[in-house]
C-alpha positions as CSV (number, residue, x, y, z in Angstrom):
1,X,0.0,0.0,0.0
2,X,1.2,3.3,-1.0
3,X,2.4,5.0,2.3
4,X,2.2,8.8,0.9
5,X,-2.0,9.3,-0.3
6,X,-4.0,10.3,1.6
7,X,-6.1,7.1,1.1
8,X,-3.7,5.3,2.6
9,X,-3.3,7.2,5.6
10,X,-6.7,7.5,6.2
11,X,-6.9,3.6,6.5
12,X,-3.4,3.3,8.4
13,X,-5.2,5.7,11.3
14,X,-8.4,3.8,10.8
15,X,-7.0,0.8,11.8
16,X,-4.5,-1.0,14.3
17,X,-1.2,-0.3,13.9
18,X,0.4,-2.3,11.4
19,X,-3.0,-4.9,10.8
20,X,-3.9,-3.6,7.2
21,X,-3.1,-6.0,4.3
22,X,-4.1,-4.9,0.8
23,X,-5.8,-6.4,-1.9
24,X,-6.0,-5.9,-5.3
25,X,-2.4,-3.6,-5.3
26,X,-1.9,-4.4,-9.0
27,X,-5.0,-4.0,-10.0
28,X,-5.6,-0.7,-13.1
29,X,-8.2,0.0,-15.5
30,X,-9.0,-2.1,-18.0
31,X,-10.6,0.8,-20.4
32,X,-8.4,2.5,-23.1
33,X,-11.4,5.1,-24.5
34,X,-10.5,8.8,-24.0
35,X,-6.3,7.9,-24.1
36,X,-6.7,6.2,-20.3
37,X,-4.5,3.9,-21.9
38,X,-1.3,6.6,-21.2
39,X,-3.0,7.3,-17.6
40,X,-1.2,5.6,-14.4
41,X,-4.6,4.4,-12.6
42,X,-2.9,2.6,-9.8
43,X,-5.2,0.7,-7.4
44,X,-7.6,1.7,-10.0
45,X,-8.1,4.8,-7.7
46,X,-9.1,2.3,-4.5
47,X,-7.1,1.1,-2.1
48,X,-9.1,-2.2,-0.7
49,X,-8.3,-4.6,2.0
50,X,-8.7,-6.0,5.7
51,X,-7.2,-5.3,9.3
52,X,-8.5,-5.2,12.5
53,X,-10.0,-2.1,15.0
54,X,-9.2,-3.1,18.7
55,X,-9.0,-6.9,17.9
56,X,-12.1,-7.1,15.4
57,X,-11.7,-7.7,11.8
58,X,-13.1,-5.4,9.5
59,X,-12.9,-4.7,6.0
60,X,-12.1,-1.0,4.3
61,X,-11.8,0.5,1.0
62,X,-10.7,3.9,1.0
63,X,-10.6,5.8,-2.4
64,X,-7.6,8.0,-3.9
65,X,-8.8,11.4,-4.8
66,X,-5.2,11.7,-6.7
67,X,-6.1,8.7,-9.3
68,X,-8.5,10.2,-11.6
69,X,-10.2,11.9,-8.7
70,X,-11.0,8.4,-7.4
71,X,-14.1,8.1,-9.9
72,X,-15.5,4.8,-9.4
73,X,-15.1,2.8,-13.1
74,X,-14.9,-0.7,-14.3
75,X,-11.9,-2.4,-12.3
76,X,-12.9,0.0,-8.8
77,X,-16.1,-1.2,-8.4
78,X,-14.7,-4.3,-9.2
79,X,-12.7,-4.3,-5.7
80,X,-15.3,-2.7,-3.5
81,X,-17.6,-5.9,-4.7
82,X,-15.2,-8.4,-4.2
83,X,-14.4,-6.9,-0.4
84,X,-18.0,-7.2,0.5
85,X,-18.3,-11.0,-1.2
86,X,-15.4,-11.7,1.0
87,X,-17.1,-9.6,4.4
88,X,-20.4,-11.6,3.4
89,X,-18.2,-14.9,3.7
90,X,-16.8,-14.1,6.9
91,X,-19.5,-11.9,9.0
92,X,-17.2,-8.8,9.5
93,X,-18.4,-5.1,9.0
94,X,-17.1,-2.9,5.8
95,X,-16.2,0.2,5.9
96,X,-15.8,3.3,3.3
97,X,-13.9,6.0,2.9
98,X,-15.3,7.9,0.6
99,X,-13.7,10.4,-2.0
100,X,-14.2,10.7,-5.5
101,X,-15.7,12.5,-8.7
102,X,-18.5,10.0,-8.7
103,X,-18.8,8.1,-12.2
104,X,-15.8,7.6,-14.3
105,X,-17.0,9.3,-17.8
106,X,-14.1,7.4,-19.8
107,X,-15.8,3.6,-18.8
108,X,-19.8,5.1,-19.2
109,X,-21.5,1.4,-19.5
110,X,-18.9,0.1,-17.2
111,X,-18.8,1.8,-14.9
112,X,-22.8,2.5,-14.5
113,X,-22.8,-1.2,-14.4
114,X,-20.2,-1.0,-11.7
115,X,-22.2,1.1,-9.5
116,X,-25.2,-1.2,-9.7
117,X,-23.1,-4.1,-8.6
118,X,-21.7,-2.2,-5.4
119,X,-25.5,-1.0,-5.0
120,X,-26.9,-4.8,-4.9
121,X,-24.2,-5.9,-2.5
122,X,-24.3,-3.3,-0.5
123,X,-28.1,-4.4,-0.4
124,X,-27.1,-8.5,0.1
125,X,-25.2,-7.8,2.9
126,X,-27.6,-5.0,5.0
127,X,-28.7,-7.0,8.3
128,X,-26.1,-9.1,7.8
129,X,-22.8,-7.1,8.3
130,X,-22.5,-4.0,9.7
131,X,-21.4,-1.1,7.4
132,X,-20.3,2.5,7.6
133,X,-19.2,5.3,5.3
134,X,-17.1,8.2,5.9
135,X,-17.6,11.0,3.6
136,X,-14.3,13.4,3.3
137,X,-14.6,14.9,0.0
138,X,-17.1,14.8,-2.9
139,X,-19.2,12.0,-2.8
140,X,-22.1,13.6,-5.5
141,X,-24.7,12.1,-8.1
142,X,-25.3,8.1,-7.9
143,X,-22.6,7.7,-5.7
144,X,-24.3,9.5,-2.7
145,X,-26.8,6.0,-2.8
146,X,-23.7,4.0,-1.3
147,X,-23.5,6.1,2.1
148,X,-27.2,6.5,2.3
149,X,-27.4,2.2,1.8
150,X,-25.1,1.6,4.8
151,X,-26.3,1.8,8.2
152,X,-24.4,4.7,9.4
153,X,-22.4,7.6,7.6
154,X,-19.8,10.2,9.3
155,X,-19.3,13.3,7.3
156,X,-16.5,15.8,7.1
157,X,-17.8,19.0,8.7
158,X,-15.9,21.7,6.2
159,X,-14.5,19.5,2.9
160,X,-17.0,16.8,2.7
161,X,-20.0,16.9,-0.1
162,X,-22.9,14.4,-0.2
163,X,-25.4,15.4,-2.9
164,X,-27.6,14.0,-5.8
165,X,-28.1,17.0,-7.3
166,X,-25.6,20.2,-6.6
167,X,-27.4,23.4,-5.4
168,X,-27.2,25.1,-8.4
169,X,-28.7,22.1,-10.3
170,X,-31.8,22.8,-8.5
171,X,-34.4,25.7,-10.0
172,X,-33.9,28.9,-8.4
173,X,-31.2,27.7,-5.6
174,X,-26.9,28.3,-5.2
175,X,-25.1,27.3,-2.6
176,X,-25.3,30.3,-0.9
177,X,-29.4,30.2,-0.4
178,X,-29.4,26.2,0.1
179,X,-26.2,24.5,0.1
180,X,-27.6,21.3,0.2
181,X,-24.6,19.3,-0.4
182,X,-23.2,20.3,3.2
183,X,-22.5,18.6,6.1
184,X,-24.8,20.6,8.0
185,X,-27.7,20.3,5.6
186,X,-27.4,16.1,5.3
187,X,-26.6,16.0,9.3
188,X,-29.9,18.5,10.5
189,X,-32.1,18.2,7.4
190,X,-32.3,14.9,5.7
191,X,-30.9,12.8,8.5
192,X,-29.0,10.9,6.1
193,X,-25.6,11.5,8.1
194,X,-25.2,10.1,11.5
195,X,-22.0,11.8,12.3
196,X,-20.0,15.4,11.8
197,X,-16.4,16.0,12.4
198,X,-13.0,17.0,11.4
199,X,-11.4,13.6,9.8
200,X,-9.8,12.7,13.0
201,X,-12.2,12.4,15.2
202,X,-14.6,10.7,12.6
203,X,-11.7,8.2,12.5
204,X,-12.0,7.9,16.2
205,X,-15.2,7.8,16.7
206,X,-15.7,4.8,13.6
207,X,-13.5,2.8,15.8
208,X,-15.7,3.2,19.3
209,X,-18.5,2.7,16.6
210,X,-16.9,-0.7,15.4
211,X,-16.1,-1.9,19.4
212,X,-19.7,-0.9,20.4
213,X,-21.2,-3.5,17.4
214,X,-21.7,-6.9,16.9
215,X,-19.4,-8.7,13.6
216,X,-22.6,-10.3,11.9
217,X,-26.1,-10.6,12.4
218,X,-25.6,-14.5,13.9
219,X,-21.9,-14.3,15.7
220,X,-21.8,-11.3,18.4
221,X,-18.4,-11.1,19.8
222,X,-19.1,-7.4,21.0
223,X,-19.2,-8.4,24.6
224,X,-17.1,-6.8,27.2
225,X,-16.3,-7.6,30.9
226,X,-18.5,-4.6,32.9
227,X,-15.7,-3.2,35.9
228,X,-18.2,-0.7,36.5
229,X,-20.8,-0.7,39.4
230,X,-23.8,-2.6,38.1
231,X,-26.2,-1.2,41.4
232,X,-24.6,1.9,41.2
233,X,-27.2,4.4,41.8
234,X,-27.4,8.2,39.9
235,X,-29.5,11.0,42.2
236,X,-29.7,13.5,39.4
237,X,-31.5,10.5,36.9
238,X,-34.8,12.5,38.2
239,X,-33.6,15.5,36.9
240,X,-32.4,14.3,33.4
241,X,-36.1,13.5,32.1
242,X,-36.0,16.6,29.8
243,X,-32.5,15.9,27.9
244,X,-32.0,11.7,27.6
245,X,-29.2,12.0,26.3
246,X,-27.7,12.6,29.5
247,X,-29.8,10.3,31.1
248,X,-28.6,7.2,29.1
249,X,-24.8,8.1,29.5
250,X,-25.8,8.1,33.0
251,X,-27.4,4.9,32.9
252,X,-24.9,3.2,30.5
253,X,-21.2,1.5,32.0
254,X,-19.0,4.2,32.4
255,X,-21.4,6.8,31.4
256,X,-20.4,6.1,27.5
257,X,-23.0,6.9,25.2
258,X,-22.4,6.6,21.3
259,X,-25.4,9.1,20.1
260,X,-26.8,8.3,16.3
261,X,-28.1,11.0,14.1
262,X,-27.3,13.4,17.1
263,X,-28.1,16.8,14.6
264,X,-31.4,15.5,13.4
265,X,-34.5,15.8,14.6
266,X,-33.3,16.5,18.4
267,X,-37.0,15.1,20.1
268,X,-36.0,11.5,19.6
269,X,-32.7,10.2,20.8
270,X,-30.8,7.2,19.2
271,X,-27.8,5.9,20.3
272,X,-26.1,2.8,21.8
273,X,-24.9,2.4,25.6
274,X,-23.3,-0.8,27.3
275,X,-25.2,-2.5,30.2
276,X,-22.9,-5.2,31.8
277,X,-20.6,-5.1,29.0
278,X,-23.4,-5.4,26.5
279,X,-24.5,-3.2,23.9
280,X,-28.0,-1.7,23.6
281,X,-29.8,0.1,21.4
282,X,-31.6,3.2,23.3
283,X,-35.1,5.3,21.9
284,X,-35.7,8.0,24.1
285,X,-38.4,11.1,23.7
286,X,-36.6,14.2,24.4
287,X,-37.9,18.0,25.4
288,X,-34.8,19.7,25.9
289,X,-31.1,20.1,25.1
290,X,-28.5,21.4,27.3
291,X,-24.9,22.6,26.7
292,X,-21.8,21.4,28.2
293,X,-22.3,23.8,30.7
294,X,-25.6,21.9,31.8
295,X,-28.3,25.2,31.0
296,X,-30.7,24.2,28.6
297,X,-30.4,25.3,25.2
298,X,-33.3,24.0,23.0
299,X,-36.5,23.1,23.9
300,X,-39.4,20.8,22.7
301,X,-43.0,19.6,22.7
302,X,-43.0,15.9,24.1
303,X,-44.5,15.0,21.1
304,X,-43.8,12.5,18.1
305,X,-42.5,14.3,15.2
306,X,-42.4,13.1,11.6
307,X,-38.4,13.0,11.6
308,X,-38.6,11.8,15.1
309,X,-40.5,8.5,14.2
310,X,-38.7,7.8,11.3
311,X,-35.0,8.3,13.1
312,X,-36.4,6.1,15.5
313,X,-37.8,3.8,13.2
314,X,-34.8,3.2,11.4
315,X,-32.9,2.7,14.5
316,X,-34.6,0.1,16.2
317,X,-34.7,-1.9,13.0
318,X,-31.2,-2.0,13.0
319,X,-31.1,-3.3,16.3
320,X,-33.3,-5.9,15.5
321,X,-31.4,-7.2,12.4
322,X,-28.2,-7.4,14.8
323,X,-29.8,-8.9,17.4
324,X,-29.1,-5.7,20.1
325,X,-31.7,-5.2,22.7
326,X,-33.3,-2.2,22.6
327,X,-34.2,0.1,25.9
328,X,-36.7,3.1,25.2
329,X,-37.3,6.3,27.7
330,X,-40.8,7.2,27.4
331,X,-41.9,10.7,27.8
332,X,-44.2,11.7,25.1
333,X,-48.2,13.1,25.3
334,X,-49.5,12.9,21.9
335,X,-48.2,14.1,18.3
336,X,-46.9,17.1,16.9
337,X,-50.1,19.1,15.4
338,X,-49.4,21.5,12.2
339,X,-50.4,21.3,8.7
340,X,-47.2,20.5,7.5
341,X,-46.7,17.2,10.2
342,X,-49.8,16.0,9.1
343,X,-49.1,14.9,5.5
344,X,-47.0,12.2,7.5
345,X,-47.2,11.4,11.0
346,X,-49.9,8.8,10.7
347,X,-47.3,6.8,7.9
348,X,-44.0,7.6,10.5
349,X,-46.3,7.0,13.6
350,X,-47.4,3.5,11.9
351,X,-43.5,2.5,10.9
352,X,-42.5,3.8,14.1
353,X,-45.2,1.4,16.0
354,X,-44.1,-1.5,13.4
355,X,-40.5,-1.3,14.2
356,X,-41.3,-1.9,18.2
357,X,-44.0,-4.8,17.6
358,X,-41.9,-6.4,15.2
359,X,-38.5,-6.4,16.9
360,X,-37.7,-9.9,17.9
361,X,-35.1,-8.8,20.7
362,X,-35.4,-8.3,24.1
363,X,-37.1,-4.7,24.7
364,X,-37.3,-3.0,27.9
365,X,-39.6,0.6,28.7
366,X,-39.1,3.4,31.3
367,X,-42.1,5.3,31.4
368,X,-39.8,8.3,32.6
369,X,-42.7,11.1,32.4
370,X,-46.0,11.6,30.1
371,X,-47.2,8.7,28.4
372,X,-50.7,9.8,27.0
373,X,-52.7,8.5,24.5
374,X,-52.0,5.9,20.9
375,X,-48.4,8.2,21.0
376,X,-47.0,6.0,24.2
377,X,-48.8,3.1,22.2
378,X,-46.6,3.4,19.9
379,X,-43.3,4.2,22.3
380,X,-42.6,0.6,22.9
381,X,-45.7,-0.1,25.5
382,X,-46.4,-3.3,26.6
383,X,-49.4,-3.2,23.9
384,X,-47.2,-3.9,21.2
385,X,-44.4,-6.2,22.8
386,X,-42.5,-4.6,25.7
387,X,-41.1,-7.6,27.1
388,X,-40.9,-5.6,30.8
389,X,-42.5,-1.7,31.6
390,X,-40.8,-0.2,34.5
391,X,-41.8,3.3,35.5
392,X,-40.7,6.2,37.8
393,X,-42.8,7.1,40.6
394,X,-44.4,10.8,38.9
395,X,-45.0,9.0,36.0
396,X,-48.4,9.9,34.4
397,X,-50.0,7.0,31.8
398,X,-53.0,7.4,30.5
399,X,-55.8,8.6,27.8
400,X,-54.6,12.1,28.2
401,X,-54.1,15.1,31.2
402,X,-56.4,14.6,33.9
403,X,-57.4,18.2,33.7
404,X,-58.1,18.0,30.1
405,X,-60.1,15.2,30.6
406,X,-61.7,16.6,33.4
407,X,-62.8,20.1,31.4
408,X,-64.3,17.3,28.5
409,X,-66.2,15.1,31.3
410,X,-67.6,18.3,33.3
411,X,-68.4,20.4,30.5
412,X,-70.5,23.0,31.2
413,X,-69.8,22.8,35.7
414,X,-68.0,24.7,37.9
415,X,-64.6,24.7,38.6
416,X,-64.5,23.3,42.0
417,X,-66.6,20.2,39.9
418,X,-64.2,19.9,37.4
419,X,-61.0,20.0,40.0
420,X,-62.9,17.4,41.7
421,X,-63.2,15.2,38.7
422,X,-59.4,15.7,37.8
423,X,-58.3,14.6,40.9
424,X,-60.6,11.4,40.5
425,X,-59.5,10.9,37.2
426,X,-56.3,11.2,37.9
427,X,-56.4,8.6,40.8
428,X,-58.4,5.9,38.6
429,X,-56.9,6.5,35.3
430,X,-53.6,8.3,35.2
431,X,-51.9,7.6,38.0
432,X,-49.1,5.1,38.1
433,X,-50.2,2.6,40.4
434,X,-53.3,2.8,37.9
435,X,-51.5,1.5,35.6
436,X,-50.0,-1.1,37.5
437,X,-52.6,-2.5,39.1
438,X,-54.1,-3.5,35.5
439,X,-50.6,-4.8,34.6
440,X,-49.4,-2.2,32.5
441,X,-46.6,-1.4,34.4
442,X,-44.7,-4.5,35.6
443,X,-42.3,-2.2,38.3
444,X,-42.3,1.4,39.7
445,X,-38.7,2.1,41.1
446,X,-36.8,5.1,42.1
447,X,-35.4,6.9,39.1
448,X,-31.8,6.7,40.9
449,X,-32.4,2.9,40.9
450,X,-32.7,2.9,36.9
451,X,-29.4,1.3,36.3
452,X,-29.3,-2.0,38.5
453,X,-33.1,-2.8,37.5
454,X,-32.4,-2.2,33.6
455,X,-29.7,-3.8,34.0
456,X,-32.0,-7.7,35.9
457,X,-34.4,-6.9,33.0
458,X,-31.9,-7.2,30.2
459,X,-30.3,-9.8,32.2
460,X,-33.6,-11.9,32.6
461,X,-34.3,-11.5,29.3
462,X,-30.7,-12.6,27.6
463,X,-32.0,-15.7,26.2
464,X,-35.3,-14.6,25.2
465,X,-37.1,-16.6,22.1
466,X,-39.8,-15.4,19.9
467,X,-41.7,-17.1,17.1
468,X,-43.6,-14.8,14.7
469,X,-45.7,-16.6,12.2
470,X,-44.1,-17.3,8.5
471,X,-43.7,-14.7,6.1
472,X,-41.0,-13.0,3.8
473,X,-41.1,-9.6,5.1
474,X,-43.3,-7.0,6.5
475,X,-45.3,-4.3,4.0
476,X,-45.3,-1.0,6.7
């Protein structure tokens, strides 16, 4: 492997030291249209082979902007294929690094061709290996399908480009109205990257990405032995119900949470934690942000969002297809009402609701807050397949508030009448130990408690078995 491109050092910090053997060195492009013939195309502007990240063996290509600005023809696609048939054969995760013009114009057929046979591997082995793109320079046109195929993408915050279409291919846009091809715009708008930062840390952060996941969907050797506290109580988990995000890292071994799709819609957290030295997926409703400084910086409705479903959605199905339980924070009281949300909450809502009731894998709920109405339904309830419901004390399930309820069932009395039927209704119907006395709730803890009780229910639940009846796939 050539030691001076930047390819090449990309992979070299990727990986272990010294774990990275090559294949494909010799290989260059066939074509000879348009004088390639008197072009050097070494590596065939891809530099392909295996190594290892802390002990587990992946798979990388990485392409050479300096080859033809590493545009993807004939004998390149030809490599990337051949890595995945041999990732496929073995159950270890691929990973890109991405940089190049897109298609190579010279090998037209071939090379279309070529990107069809990446796109149909790429779709063999989803659910079966893992696999993760890093986007450092132009990835534009067709070629922005291969990130957008994998199950996770990092992005270069200032150089990197992920487009179909450039901005001022689009009617009546430039870059400087809508620069759609930015980091910032496929991070916070589309959702498509899970990941911005400078190439270093993306490098980093794909290695605690790689130790945090299982090799295959069958063989999962992303265990670790748990030398932190597993009763170890947390007296500020009360105070956390607004901004999850902190809640899970305090919840998680060693506080470590890997947060997916972090800039996207900021209501729904994704992200993995380790419980006991295993990983686990985490779906939490969320109504605030706060800044390293711990004030709160953003604020939301706890309500199910369009983007919020379908991030959560997405997420849990991954977990499913890799066999990683999944733990959900419920604090939500209904859906987000505006024009706009409703050309597709019902759809989102009814993916979001398919991607808990069909997941196979042990699932575990903290009703942490609200849980009102068919929007709690569909937050991993006990209705569609919770396997245990825990809740904290001030938890509130039910149809809806007690005082709304209240105004609808006194309409037209006094207000001492209808703060006499809210406190009723809130007793019989809203109330926690409602909930659990018709078995809806199968524990009420102490929020500081969270950790050790999370921590027996994923436990109890390790060898958990589920028959579903026969069918290919689902149609939601």
């Amino acid at each position: 492997m050539s030691t001076t491109s930047q390819a090449s050092q990309r992979i070299a910090a990727l990986l272990d030291e010294n774990s990275f053997v090559e294949i494909g060195a010799r290989i260059t492009a066939r074509a000879t249209d348009f004088n390639l013939k008197q072009t050097e195309t070494p590596s065939d502007g891809v530099i392909t082979g295996y190594g290892v990240i802390n002990g587990n063996l992946v798979y990388v290509y990485s392409q050479d902007a300096s080859v033809l600005g590493g545009s993807v023809g004939e004998m390149h696609a030809k490599k990337i294929v051949n890595l995945y048939q041999l990732a496929l054969k073995t159950g270890a995760p691929v990973i890109g690094l991405i940089e190049s013009a897109g298609l190579r114009l010279q090998e037209a057929t071939d090379a279309l061709n070529g990107f069809g046979e990446i796109y149909r591997k790429q779709v063999e082995a989803s659910g079966v290996v893992p696999q993760i793109t890093a986007v450092f320079g132009t990835c534009g046109g067709g070629l922005a399908l291969i990130p957008t195929l994998t199950d996770f993408t990092f992005m270069e915050g200032k150089n990197g480009k992920l487009f179909v279409n450039s901005a001022n291919a689009l009617e009546g846009n430039t870059a400087d109205k809508c620069n759609n091809a930015s980091a910032a715009f496929q991070s916070e708008e589309s959702g498509i990257v899970d990941v911005v930062a400078d190439e270093a840390d993306i490098l980093t952060k794909i290695r605690d990405l790689v130790t945090m996941l299982p090799a295959n969907n069958e063989d999962d050797a992303s265990y670790e032995e748990c030398t932190d506290d597993l009763n170890r109580a947390s007296a500020d988990l009360a105070n956390c119900v607004g901004d999850t995000s902190i809640a899970l890292s305090e919840i998680s071994d060693h506080h470590v949470f890997f947060e997916i799709k972090e800039n996207y819609a900021k209501e729904m957290v994704t992200g993995f934690i380790k419980l006991n030295g295993v990983t686990v997926g985490a779906v939490a409703n969320r109504t605030e942000v706060c800044d390293e400084e711990g004030n709160v910086a953003e604020k939301f409705d706890a309500v199910l969002t369009v983007k919020g479903c379908e991030k959560a959605a997405d997420f849990i199905t991954f977990c499913d297809a890799f066999e990683i339980p999944v733990l959900s924070l419920t604090n939500v009281k209904g859906y987000e009402a505006t024009i706009c949300s409703e050309k597709g909450i019902a759809k989102v809502a009814a993916k979001l609701t398919a991607a808990f009731a069909g997941a196979t894998v042990p699932k575990v709920n903290v009703i942490i807050g609200k849980a009102y109405g068919s929007a709690y339904v569909a937050m991993n309830s006990k209705a569609i397949g919770a396997d245990i419901t825990i809740a904290w004390p001030d938890a509130e399930i039910g149809m809806m508030d007690a005082k709304l309820a209240a105004r609808i069932l006194c309409d037209g009395q006094g207000a001492e009448a209808i703060d006499a039927c809210a406190a009723e209704y809130e007793k019989l119907q809203t109330s926690v130990e409602s909930a659990a006395g018709r078995g809806y709730v199968d524990e009420i803890i102490e929020a500081a408690d969270s950790r050790k009780y999370i921590i027996g229910a994923f436990e109890m639940l390790f060898t958990k078995r589920e028959d579903r009846p026969a069918k290919k796939h689902g149609t939601v």
